[in-house]
C-alpha positions as a Python dict, from the first residue, in 0.01 Angstrom:
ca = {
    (1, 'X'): (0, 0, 0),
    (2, 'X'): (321, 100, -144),
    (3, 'X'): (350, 333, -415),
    (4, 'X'): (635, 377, -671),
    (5, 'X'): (652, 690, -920),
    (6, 'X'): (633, 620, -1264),
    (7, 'X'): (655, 804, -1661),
    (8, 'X'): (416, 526, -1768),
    (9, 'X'): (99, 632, -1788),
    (10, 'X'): (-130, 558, -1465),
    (11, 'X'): (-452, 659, -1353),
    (12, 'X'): (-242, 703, -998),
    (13, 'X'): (-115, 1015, -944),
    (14, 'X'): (39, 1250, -622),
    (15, 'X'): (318, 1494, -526),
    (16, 'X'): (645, 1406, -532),
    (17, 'X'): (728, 1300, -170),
    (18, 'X'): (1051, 1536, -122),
    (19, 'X'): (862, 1846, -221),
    (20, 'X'): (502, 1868, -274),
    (21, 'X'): (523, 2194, -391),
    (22, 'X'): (573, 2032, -735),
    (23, 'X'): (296, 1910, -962),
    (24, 'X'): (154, 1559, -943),
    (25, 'X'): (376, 1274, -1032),
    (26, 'X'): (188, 974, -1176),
    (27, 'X'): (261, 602, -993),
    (28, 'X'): (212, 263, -999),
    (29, 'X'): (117, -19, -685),
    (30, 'X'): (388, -189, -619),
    (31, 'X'): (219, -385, -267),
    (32, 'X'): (264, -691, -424),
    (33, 'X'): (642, -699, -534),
    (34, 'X'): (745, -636, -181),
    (35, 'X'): (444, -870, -12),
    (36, 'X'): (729, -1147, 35),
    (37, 'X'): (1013, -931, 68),
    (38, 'X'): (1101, -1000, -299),
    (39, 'X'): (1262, -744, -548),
    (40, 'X'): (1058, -641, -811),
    (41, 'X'): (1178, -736, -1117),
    (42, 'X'): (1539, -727, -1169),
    (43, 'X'): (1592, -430, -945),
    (44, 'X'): (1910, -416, -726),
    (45, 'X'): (1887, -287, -353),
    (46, 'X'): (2035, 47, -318),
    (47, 'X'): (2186, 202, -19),
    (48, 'X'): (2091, 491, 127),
    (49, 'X'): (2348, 677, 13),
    (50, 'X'): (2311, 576, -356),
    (51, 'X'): (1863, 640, -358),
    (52, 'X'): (1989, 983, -204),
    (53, 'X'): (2251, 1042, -502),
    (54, 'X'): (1955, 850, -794),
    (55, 'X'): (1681, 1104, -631),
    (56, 'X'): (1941, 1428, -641),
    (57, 'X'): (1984, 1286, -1045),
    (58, 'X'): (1609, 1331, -1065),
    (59, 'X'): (1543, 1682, -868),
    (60, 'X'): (1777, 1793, -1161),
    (61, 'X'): (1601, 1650, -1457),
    (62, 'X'): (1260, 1755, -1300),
    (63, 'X'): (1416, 2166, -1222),
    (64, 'X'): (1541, 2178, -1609),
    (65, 'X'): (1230, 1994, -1735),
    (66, 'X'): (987, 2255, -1589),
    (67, 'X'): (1194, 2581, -1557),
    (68, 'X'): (1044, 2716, -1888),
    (69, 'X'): (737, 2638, -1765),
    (70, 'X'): (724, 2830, -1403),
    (71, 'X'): (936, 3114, -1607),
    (72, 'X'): (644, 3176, -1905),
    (73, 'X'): (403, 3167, -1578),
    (74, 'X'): (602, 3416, -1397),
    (75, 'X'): (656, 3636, -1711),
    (76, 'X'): (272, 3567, -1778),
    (77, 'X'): (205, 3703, -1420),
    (78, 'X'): (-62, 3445, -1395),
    (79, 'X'): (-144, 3084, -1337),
    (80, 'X'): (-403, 2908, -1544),
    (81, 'X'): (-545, 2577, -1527),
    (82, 'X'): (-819, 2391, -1643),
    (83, 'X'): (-979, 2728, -1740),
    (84, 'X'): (-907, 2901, -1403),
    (85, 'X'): (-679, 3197, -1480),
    (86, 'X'): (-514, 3320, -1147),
    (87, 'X'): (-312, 3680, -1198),
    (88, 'X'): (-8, 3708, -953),
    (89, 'X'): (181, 4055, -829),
    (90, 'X'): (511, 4011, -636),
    (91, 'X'): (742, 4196, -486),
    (92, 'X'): (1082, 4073, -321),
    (93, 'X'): (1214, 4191, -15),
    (94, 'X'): (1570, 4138, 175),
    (95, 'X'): (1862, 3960, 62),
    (96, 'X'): (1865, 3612, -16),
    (97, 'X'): (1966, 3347, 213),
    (98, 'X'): (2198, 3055, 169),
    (99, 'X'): (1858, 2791, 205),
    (100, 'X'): (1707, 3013, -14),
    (101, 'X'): (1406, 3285, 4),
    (102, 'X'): (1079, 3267, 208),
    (103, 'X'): (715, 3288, 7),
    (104, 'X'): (439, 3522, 186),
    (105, 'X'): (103, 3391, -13),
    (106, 'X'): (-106, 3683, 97),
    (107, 'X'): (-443, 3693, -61),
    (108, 'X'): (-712, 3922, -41),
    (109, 'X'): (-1047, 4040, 91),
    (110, 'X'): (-1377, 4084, -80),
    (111, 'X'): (-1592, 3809, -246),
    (112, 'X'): (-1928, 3768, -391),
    (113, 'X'): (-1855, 4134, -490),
    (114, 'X'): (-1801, 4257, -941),
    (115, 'X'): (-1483, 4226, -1019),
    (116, 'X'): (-1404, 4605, -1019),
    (117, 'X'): (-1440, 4556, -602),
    (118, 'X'): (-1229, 4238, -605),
    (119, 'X'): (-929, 4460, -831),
    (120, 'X'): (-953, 4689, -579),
    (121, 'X'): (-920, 4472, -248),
    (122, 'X'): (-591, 4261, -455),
    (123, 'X'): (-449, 4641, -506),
    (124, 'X'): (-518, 4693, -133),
    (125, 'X'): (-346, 4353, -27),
    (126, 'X'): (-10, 4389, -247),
    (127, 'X'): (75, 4698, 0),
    (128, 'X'): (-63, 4542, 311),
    (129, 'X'): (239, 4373, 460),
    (130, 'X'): (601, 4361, 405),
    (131, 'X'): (837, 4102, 495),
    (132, 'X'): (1178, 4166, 610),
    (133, 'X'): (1286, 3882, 376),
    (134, 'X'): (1109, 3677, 129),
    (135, 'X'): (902, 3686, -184),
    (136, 'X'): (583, 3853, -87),
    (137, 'X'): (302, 3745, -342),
    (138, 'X'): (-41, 3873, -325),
    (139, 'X'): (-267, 3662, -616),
    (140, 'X'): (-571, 3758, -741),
    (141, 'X'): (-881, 3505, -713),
    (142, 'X'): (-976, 3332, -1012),
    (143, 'X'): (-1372, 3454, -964),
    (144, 'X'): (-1556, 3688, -762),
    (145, 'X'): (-1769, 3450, -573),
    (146, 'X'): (-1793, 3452, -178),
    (147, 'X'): (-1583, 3138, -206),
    (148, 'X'): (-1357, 3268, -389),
    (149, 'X'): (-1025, 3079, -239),
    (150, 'X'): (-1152, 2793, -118),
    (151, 'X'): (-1284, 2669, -411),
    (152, 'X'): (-1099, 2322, -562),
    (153, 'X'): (-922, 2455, -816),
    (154, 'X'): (-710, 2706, -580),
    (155, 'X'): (-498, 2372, -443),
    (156, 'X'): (-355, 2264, -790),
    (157, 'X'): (-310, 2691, -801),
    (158, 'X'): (-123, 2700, -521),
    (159, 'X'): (78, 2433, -602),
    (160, 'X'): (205, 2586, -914),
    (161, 'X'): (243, 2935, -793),
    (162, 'X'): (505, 2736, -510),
    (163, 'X'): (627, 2552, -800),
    (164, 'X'): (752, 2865, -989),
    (165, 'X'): (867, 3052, -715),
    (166, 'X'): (1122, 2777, -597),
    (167, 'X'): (1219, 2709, -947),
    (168, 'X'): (1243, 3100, -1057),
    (169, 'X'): (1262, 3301, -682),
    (170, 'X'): (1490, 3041, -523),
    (171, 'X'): (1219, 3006, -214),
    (172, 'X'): (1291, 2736, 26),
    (173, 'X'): (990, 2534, 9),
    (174, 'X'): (995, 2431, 370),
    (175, 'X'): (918, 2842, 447),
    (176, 'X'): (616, 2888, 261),
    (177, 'X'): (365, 3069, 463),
    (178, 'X'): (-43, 3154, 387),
    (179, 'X'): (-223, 3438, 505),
    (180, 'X'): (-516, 3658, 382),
    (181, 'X'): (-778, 3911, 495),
    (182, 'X'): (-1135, 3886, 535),
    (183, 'X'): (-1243, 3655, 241),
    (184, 'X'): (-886, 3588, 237),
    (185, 'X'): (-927, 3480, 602),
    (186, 'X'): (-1192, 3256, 503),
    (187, 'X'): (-940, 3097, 216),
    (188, 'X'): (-635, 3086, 512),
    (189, 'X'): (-974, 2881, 732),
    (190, 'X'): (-1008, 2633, 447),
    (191, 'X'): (-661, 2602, 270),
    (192, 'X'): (-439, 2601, 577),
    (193, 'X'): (-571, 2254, 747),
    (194, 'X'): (-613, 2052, 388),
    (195, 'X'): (-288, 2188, 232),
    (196, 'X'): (-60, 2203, 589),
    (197, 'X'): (206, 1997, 412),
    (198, 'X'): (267, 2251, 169),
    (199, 'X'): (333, 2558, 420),
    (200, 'X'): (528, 2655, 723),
    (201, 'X'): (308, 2835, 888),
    (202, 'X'): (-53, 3034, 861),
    (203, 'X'): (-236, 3327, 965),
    (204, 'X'): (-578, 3402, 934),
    (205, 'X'): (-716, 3774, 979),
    (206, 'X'): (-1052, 3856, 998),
    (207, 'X'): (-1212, 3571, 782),
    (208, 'X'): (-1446, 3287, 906),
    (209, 'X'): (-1417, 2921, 879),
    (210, 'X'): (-1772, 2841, 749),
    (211, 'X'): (-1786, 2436, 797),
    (212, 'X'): (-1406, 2372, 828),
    (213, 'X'): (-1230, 2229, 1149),
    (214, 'X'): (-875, 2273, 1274),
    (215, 'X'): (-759, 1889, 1284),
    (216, 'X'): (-553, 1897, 1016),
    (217, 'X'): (-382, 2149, 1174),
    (218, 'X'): (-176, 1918, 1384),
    (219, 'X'): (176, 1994, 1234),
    (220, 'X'): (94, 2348, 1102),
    (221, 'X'): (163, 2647, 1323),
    (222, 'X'): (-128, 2903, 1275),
    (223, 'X'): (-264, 3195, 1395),
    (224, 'X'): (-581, 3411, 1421),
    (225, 'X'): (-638, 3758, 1469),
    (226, 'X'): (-986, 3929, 1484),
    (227, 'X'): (-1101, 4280, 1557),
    (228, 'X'): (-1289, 4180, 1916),
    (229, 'X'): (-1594, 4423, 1756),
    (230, 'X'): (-1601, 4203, 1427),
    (231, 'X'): (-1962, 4081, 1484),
    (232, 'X'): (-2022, 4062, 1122),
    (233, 'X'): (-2092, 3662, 1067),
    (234, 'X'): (-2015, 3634, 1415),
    (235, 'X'): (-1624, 3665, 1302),
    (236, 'X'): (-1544, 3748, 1673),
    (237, 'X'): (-1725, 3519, 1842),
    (238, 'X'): (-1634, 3210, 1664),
    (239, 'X'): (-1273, 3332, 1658),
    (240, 'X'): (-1270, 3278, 2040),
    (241, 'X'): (-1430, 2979, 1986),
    (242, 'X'): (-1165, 2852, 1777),
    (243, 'X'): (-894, 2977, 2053),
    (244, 'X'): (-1099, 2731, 2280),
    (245, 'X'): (-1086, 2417, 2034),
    (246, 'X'): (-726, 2524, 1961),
    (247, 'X'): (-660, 2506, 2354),
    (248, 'X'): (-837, 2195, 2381),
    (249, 'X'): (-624, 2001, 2080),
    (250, 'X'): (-294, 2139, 2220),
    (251, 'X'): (-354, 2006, 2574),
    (252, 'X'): (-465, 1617, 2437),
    (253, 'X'): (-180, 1578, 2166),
    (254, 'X'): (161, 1661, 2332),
    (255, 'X'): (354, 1867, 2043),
    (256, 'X'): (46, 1926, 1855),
    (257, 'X'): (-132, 2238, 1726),
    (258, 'X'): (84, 2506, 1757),
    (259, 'X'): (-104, 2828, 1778),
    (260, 'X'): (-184, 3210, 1922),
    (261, 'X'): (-493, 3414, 1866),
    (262, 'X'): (-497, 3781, 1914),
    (263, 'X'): (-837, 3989, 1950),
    (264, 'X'): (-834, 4340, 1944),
    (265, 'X'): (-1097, 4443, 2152),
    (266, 'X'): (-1031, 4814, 2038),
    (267, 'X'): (-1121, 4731, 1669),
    (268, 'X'): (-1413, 4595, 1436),
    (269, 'X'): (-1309, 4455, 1095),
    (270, 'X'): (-1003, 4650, 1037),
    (271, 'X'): (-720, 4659, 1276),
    (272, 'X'): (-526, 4930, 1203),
    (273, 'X'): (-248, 4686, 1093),
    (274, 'X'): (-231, 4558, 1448),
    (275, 'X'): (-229, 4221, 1233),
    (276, 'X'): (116, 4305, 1034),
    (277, 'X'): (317, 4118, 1383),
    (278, 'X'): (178, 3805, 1184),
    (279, 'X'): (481, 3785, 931),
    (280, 'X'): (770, 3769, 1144),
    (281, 'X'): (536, 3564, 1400),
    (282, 'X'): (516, 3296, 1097),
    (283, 'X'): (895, 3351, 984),
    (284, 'X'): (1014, 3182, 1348),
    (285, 'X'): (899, 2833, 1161),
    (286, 'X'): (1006, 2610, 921),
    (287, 'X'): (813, 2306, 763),
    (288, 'X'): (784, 1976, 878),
    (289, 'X'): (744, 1755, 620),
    (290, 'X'): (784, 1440, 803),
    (291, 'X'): (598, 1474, 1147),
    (292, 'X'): (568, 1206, 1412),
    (293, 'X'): (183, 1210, 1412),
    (294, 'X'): (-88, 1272, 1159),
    (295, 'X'): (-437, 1410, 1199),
    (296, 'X'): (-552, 1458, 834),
    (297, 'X'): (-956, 1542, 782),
    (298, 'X'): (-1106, 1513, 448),
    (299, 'X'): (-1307, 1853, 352),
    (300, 'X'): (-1557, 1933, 142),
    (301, 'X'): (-1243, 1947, -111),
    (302, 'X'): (-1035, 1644, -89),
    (303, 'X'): (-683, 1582, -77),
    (304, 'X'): (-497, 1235, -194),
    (305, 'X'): (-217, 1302, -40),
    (306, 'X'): (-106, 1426, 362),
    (307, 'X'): (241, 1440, 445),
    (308, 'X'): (320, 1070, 432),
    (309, 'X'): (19, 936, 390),
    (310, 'X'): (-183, 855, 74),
    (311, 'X'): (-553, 801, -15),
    (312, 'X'): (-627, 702, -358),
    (313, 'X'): (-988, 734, -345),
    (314, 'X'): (-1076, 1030, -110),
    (315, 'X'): (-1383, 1111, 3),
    (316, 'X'): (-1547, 1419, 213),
    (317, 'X'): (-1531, 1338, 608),
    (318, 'X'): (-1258, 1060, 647),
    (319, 'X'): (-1067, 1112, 894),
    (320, 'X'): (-708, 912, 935),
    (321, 'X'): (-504, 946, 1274),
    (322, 'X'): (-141, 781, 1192),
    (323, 'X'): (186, 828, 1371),
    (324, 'X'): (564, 680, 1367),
    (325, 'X'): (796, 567, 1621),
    (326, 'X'): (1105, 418, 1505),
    (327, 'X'): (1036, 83, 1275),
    (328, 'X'): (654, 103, 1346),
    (329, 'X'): (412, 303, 1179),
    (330, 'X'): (17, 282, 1368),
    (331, 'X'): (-269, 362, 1217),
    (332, 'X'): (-470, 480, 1494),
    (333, 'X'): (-785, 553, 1336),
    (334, 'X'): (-937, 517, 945),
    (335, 'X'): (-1247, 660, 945),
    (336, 'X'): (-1535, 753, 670),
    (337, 'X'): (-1514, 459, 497),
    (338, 'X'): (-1136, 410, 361),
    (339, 'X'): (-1093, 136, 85),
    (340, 'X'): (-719, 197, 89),
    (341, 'X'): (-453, 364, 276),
    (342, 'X'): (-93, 476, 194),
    (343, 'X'): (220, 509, 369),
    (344, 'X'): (468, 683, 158),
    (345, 'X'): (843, 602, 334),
    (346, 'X'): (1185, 728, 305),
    (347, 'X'): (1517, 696, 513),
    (348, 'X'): (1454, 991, 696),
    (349, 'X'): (1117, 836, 808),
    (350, 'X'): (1252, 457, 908),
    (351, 'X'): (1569, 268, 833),
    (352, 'X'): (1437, 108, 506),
    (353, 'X'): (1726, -143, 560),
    (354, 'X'): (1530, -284, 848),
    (355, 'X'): (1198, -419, 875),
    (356, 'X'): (915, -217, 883),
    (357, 'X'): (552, -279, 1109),
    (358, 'X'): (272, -105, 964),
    (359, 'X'): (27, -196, 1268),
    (360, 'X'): (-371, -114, 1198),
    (361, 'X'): (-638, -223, 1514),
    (362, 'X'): (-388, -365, 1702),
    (363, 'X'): (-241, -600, 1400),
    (364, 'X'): (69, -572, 1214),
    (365, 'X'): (49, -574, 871),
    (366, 'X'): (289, -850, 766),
    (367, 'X'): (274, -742, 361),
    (368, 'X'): (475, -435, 442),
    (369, 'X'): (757, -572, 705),
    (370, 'X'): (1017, -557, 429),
    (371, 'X'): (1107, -283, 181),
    (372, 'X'): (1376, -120, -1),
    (373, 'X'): (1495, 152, -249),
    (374, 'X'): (1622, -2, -585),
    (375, 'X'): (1716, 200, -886),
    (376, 'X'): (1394, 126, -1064),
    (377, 'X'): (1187, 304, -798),
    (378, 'X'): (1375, 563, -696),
    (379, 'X'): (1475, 694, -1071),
    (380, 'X'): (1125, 684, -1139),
    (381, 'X'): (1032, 913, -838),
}
């Protein structure tokens, strides 16, 4: 399908393509104006050079739109939505360069805990690491449950508290990175392969994954480090274990999962800071918001949108393998019971002045073979 943003209301909705960061732009299907390589409506084919200049026109209506938004947030200290109120501290470090800052989202340990315990743990975490460069932000959890950054309301969270900090900080939002301690560890576990097209980079320390699985960790660079005498929940042993399936992904998909796990034999659940190498280990990367291959796994908390991909009706455990290779996107696998399936394109992805194969169990999807930016679609986005 082929989706086109709109102000019209529209039960359709998903980030904005160039920076995902932002909230949740509604759309509108537009399959059927290109099924027979028609125009919709009156709209005239742009080139790439005027979409690029019409998109640039919107990135500046959008930044003065919501600037006094992110800046009441910021001078709020908190992010609240839909009843979840999420306090922020941050600190800025370095000087600021010409691509703009990098964001640390560092969050803390505790969990099913009173909140007096949690307060205490978020203190802990705001002096925890320190970032040659950047805008270090430790939040505090919206609740004090065990679950308490994984739930689904941290994702629209997140996206906000990125949201403000490019708008207000100046971050680059292709150097985000996530880390967190313990129950923060868990969060990094859950957040980092369902949200990988928001960061650069991840590191998890000390935490456990509980159900989640790495797949979506494909395009993400991320890291683990465990005291090797963390036996608690059996941190240390399925750390290693993860190392293994880590190994094992790297070695079948050429490019793919980017990793390094460090145990400390030496130490149980605190590691005398050992952990700290994990900020300049993560500032080496920058996003990739357009990879060549996809491995996106719905969780238990589902996303409708992956990089350049887009599922309208998620569910838990679909699974979608896609990848691109000049004019041809595949779908390799669609798993879980998909209705319908995405591709969100751009020039930097394909030559949109060409044809285009979208090619699913071997066929080529003929509906999609010709497309175009026009002026109605791309001031809309």
């Amino acid at each position: 399908a082929i989706y086109a943003v709109t102000w019209n209301d529209s039960p359709i909705e998903f980030p904005l393509v160039f920076d995902p960061s932002r909230p949740r732009a509604r759309a509108e299907n537009v399959t059927a104006n290109y099924a027979k390589g028609a125009e919709p409506g009156n709209a005239k084919p742009l080139s790439r050079a005027e979409a690029e200049a019409q998109r640039a026109q919107f990135i500046d209506r959008y930044q003065a739109d919501t600037r006094k938004i992110a800046q009441a947030d910021l001078d709020a200290k908190a992010i609240e939505i839909a009843g979840k109120r999420m306090p922020i501290w941050w600190k800025v470090y370095g000087d600021k360069p010409a691509g703009g800052r990098a964001l640390y989202i560092s969050m803390h340990g505790g969990g099913g805990a009173p909140a007096e315990v949690n307060d205490k743990q978020w203190d802990n975490q705001k002096k925890l690491y320190k970032p040659d460069e950047g805008v270090y932000v430790a939040p505090r959890a919206p609740t004090d449950t065990w679950d308490l950054w994984h739930q689904g309301h941290m994702d629209a969270l997140f996206d906000h508290l990125i949201r403000d900090m490019v708008l207000i900080e100046g971050v680059d939002p292709d150097r985000v990175y996530l880390m967190g301690y313990s129950a923060g560890g868990d969060g990094v576990f859950q957040l980092a392969p369902r949200m990988a097209d928001r960061f650069a980079a991840a590191s998890m320390m000390a935490g456990h994954p509980n159900e989640t699985r790495p797949d979506g960790l494909r395009n993400l660079p991320f890291a683990i480090f465990m005291g090797g005498k963390d036996a608690a929940f059996k941190r240390n042993e399925i750390a290693a274990q993860w190392k293994t399936t880590l190994d094992e992904l790297a070695a079948k998909d050429a490019g793919g999962y980017p990793h390094e796990v460090t145990i400390y034999p030496e130490n149980g659940h605190w590691m005398d800071r050992k952990d700290a190498v994990a900020v300049p280990w993560m500032a080496k990367f920058t996003r990739n918001m357009r990879p060549e291959r996809i491995v996106w796994l719905q969780d238990d908390v589902v996303e409708p949108r992956f990089y350049w991909l887009r599922n309208p009706a998620p569910k838990g455990g679909q699974r979608v393998v896609a990848a691109r290779k000049g004019q041809t996107i595949t779908i390799e696998e669609a798993t879980g019971g998909i209705d319908e399936l995405g591709v969100l394109l751009d020039d930097d992805i394909v030559d949109l002045d060409k044809p285009v194969r979208i090619v699913m169990n071997g066929t080529t999807d003929r509906k999609s073979t010709r497309l175009n930016s026009s002026h109605s679609s791309v001031s809309r986005m």
